[in-house]
C-alpha positions as CSV (number, residue, x, y, z in Angstrom):
1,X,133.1,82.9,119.1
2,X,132.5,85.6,116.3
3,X,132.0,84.6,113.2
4,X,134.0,86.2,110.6
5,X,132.8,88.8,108.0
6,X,133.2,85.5,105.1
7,X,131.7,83.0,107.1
8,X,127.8,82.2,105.7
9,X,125.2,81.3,108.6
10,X,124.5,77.3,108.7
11,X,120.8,78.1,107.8
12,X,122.7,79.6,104.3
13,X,125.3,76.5,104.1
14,X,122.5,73.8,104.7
15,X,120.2,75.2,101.9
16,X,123.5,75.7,99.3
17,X,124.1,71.8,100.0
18,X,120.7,71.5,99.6
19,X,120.7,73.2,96.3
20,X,124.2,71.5,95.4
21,X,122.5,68.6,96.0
22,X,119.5,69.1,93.8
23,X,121.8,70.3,90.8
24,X,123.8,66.6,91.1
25,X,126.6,67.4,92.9
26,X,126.6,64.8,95.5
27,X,129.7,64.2,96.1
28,X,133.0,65.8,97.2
29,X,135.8,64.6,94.7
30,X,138.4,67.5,94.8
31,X,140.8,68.7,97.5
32,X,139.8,72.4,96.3
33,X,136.9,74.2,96.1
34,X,135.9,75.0,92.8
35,X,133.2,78.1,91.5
36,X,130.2,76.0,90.6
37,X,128.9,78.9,88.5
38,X,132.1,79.5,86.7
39,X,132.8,77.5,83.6
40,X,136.2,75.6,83.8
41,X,138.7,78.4,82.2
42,X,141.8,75.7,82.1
43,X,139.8,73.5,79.4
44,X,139.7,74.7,75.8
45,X,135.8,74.2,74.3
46,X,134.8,71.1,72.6
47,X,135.4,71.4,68.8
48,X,131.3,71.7,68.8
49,X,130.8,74.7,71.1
50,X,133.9,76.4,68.6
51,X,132.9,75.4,65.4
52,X,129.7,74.0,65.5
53,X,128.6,71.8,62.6
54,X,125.9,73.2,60.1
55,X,122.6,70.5,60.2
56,X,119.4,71.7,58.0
57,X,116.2,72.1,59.9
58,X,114.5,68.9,59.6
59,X,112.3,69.2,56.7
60,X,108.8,67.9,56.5
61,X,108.1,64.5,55.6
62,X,104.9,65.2,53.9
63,X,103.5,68.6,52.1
64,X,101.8,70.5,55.2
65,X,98.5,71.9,54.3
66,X,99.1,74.8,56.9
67,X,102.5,76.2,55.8
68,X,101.4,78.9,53.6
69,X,99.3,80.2,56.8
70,X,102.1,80.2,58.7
71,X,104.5,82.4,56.5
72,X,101.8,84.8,55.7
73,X,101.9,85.3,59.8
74,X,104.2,89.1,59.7
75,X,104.5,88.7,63.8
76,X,104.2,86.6,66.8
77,X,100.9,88.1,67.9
78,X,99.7,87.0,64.0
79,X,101.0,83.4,64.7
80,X,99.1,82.6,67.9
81,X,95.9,84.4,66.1
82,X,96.1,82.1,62.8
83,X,97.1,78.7,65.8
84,X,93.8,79.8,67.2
85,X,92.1,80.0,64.2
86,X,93.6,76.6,62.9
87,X,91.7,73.7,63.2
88,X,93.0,70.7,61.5
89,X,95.3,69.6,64.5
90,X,93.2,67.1,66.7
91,X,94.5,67.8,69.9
92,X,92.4,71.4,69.6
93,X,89.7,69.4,70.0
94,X,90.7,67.8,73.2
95,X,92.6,71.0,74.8
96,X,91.4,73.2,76.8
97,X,93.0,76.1,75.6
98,X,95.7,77.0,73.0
99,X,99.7,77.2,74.8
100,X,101.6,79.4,72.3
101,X,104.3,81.1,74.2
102,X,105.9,83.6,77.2
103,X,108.9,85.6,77.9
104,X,110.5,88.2,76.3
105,X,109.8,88.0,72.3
106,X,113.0,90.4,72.0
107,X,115.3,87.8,74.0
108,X,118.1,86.7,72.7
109,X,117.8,82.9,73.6
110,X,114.6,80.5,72.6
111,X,113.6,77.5,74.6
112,X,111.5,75.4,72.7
113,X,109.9,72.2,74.8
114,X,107.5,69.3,73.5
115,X,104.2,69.6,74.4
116,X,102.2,71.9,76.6
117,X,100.9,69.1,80.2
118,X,98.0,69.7,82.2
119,X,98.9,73.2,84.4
120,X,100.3,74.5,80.7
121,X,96.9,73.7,79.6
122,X,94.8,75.6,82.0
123,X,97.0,78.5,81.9
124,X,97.7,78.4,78.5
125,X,101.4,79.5,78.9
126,X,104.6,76.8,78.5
127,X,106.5,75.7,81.5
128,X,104.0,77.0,84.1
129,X,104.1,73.4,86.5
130,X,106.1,71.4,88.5
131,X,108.9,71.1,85.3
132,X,108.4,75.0,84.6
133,X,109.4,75.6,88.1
134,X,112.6,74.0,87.9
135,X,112.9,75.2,84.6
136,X,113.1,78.9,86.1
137,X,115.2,78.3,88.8
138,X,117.8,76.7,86.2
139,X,117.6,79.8,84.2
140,X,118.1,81.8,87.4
141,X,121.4,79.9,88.3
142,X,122.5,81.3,85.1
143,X,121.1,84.6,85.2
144,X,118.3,84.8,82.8
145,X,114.6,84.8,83.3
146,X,111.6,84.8,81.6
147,X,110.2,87.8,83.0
148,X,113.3,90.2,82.4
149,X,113.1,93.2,80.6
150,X,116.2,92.9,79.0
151,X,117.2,91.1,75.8
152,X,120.7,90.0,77.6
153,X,118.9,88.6,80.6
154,X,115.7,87.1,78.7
155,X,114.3,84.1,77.3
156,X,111.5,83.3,75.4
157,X,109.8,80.0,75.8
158,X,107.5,78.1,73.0
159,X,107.0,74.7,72.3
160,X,107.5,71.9,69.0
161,X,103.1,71.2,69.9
162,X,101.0,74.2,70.8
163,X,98.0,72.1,72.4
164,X,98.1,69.3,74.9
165,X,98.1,66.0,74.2
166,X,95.4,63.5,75.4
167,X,96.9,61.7,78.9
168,X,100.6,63.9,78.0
169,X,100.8,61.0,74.9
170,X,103.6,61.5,73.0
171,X,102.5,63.6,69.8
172,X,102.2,61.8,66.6
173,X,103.6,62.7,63.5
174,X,100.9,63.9,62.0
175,X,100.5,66.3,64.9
176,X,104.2,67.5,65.0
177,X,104.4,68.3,60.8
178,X,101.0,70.1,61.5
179,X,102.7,72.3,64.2
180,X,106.4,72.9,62.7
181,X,105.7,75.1,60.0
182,X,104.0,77.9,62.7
183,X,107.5,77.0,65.1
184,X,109.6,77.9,62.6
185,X,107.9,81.0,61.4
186,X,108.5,82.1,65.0
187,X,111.8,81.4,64.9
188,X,112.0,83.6,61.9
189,X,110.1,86.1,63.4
190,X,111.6,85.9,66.7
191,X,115.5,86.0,65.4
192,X,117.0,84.5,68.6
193,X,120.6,84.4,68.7
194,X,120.8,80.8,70.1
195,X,118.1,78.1,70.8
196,X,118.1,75.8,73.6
197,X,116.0,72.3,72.5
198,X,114.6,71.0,76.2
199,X,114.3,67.2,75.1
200,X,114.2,64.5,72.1
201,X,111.6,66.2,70.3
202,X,112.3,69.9,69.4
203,X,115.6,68.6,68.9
204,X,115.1,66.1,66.4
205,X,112.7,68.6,64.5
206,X,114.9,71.6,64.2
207,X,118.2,69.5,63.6
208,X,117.0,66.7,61.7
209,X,118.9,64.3,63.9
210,X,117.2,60.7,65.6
211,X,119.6,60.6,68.4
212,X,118.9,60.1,71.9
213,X,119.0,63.6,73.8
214,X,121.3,62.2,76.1
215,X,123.2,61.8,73.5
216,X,122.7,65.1,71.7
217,X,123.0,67.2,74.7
218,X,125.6,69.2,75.4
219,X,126.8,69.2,71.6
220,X,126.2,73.0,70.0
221,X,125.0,72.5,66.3
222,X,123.9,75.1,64.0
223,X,120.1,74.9,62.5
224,X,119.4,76.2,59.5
225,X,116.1,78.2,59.8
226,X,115.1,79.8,56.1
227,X,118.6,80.3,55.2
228,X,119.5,81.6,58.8
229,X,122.4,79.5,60.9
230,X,121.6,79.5,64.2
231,X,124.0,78.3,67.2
232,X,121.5,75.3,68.9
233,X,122.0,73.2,71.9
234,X,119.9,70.1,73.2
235,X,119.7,69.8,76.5
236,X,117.5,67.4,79.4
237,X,113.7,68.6,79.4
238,X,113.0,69.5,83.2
239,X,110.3,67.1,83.9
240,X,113.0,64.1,82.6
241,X,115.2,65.7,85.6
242,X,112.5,65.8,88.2
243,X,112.1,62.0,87.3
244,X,115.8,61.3,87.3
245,X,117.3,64.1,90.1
246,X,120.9,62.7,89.4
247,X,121.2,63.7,85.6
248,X,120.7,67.4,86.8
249,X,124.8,67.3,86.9
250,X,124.3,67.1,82.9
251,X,122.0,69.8,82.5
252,X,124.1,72.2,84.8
253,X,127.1,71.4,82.3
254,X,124.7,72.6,79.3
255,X,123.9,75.9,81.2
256,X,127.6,76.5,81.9
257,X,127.8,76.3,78.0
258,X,124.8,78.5,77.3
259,X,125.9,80.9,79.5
260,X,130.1,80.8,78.2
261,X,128.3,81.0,74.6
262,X,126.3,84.4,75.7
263,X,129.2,86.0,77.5
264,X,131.4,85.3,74.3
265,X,128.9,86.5,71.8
């Protein structure tokens, strides 16, 4: 038998359950289809998403000896030339190379991670290993990427550390106050019209918040950068998904947002 014009091949079907599958959706709960990529129309926004509430940038706890540096820096290119000058952060020491940034600097969305790992390292770009990977198929599903030309379609991608830590260690304190003045210079610099935080840390720096991310994500709040409001959303970090596959069902939700809060805006 023919197969009709609609009908999808089962090499197609068995690799969109496949990818269903990788996203969370593991189970069939409705009697109707529904649009995965589509965020629900009948439900109204979460007060947050509508009117986000305003939280100040977290400040720093302790005068930072590098902050003047980094608001002398008068672009992005000046900011990862004074990093690679700067030489009071430890973990330069025991890096093998600096891990600044990528994507499109005129984007309208920044995604700002923890800490570059071991590929990120070598490469000296953010999000280049196994959690980058996912990271860019994620954006895909949503229409963006890092490599597109466009400001609609692009993202740029830095981190809360600009050097890895020894073993992946959690950063200290020390290390994250020494970093946050050059971050948010390049959010100042960069003007991005919303920021995605991918994990605890970058979200407890730029919203001055100790919550758990799973229970910040998903909430939009507005940081305060230099007297600038910005619309900001915590979500998962991608290597905490490849570790637990079944949370990706959260993460899709957050990109459904991110996506609702570019189409509106």
């Amino acid at each position: 038998m023919d197969r009709k014009q609609d009908d999808i091949s089962p090499e197609d079907a068995a690799r969109a359950l496949n990818w269903l599958a990788e996203m969370g959706a593991d189970e069939i709960i409705l009697d109707a289809p529904v649009n995965r990529f589509a965020a629900p129309k009948a439900s109204p926004p979460d007060p947050p998403l509508a009117a986000p509430a305003t939280i100040a940038a977290a400040p720093p706890m302790a005068p930072v000896a590098n902050a003047p540096a980094a608001a002398q820096c008068q672009s992005l290119g000046e900011i990862e030339a004074a990093l690679d000058r700067f030489d009071a952060c430890p973990l330069k020491k025991t890096a093998t190379r600096l891990c600044f940034a990528d994507g499109n600097p005129a984007a309208r969305v920044m995604l700002v991670g923890e800490a570059p790992g071991r590929d990120e390292d070598i490469q000296g770009k953010p999000f280049v290993g196994r959690s980058g990977q996912l990271l860019d198929r994620m954006l895909a599903a949503i229409g963006l990427s890092r490599q597109a030309a466009d400001r609609e379609s692009a993202v740029f991608i830095t981190n809360t550390i600009f050097w890895r830590p020894p073993g992946n260690r959690t950063p200290t304190e020390a290390e994250t106050q020494m970093c946050l003045p050059f971050l948010l210079r390049a959010i100042e610099l960069q003007k991005p019209d919303f920021i995605v935080c991918l994990g605890a840390t970058p979200a407890h720096r730029l919203t001055g918040r100790n919550d758990g991310i799973l229970k910040l994500r998903g909430k939009w709040v507005t940081a305060n950068v230099s007297g600038r409001n910005i619309p900001l959303l915590p979500t998962l970090h991608p290597a905490y998904l490849l570790r637990q596959p079944a949370q990706k069902r959260l993460a899709w939700r957050d990109l459904l947002s991110l996506r609702e809060m570019l189409d509106a805006h």
